[in-house]
C-alpha positions, 0 to 999 in steps of 0.5 A, a space after each residue: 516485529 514489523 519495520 514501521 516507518 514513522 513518516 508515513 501512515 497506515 491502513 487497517 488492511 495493510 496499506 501504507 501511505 507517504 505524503 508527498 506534500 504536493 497533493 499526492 501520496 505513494 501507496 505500498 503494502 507494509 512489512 508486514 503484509 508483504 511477510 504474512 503473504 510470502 514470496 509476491 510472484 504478481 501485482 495486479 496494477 490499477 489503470 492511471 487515471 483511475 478514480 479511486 473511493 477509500 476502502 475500493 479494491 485496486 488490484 491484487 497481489 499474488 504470492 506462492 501461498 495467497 492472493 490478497 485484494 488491494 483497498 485504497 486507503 485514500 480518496 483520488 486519483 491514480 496518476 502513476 503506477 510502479 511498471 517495474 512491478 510487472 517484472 519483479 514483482 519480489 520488489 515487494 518483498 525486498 523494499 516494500 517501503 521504498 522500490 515495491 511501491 504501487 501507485 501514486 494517487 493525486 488526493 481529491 480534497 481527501 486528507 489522510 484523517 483515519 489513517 493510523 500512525 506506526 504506533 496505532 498501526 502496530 497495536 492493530 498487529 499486536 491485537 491480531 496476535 
């Protein structure tokens, strides 16, 4: 089983979200997601200030046995991107939930409705079983 923080929510497509309470979230990829993909060896990194639709591809992240697009999972803009990505990359792997984070976005009116909670999120993972 997946670690599944329950501060924060996720996308169907294997994103995370933490709401930083001032109008703008962190984006990830979850646990699971960074396991199914194996070692990451690059992070494609959106540009800041990047207008960004919920469910628009914001990069790509390649590993030694895939590569997968990124879909944001809110509405926004992209105020800030993790540069330490581009060095180490396997940051992804080692703390997806903490130092592998992706981009912060500056919600635009967008609220996190649709995004699931751990436990929603885990059925979706269950199901794919």
């Amino acid at each position: 089983m997946s670690n599944l923080p329950a501060n924060l929510r996720y996308a169907e497509s294997h994103e995370w979200v933490l709401d930083n309470q001032d109008g703008t979230v962190t984006v990830g990829i979850t646990d699971h997601a960074q396991q199914a993909l194996g070692d990451v060896v690059f992070v494609e990194l959106p540009e800041v200030g990047t207008a960004l639709s919920k469910g628009q591809e914001f990069g790509v992240i390649e590993s030694v046995k895939a590569a997968s697009d990124l879909y944001s999972p809110v509405v926004g803009e992209v105020i800030e991107v993790n540069d330490t990505l581009e060095d180490a990359p396997e940051t992804v792997n080692e703390a997806p939930y903490e130092g592998g984070w992706i981009m912060k976005v500056r919600l635009d009116g967008d609220t996190l409705d649709g995004l699931l909670d751990a436990d929603a999120y885990q059925a979706t993972l269950s199901a794919d079983d």
